[in-house]
N, C-alpha and C positions, 0 to 999 in steps of 0.2 A: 504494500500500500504506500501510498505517497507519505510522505514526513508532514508535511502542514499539516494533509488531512486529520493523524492522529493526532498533531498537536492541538488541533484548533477542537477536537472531539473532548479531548481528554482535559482542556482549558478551560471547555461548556460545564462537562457534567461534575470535576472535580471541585469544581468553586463553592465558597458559602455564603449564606446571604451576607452581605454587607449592611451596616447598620448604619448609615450614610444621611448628612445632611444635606436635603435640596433645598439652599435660597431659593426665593422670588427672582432672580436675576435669569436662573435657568427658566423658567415661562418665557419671559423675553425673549430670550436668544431663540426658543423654539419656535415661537410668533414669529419673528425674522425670518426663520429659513421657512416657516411657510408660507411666508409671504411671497419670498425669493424665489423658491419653487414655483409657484404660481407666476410670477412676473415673469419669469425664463422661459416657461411652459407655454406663455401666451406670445411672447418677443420669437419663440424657437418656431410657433404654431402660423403666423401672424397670416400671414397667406390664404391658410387653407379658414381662419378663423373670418377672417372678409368674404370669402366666397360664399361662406354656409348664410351670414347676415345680408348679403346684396340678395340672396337667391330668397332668403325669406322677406325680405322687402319688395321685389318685386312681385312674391303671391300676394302679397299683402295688398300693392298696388291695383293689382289682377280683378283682387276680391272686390273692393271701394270701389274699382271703374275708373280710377286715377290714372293717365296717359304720359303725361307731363314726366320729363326726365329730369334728375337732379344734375346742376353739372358736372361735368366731366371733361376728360382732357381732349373728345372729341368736341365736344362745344368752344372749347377753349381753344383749340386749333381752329375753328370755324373762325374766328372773331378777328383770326392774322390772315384772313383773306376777305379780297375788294368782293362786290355786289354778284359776277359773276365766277365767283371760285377760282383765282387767281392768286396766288401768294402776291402780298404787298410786297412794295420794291421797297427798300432803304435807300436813301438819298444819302450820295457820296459828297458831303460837304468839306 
């Protein structure tokens, strides 16, 4: 068998309970890293976490009857072109 594996077996079961002081300080710290966890999980996720929200906003739209688009970066590129769908020119002053 491998060496950790006994060590780490024999580390578990041969221990005794500890008669250990937990401060209020340790709550904290555990609050932080589930916070952390969460904030990482959602920064790691972020992508797929917008597609599931656009996709329920638009049923949502579907349902109401609501057509109207919120902006976006195709409205926003609309807005750098003249009357008939032309990119604007910059003037070389």
């Amino acid at each position: 068998m491998n060496l950790a594996f006994v060590s780490i077996v024999f580390i578990l079961f041969s221990s005794v309970p500890a008669k250990a002081y937990v401060d209020p300080g340790t709550a904290s710290i555990a609050l932080q890293a589930l916070v952390g966890g969460i904030a990482a999980f959602g920064l790691f996720f972020r992508s797929k976490i917008r597609t599931i929200f656009s996709k329920l906003r638009s049923k949502d739209r579907q349902i109401n009857g609501k057509t109207e688009d919120s902006p976006t970066a195709k409205n926003l590129a609309v807005s750098a072109e003249d009357n008939e769908g032309n990119p604007k020119k910059k003037d070389k002053t």
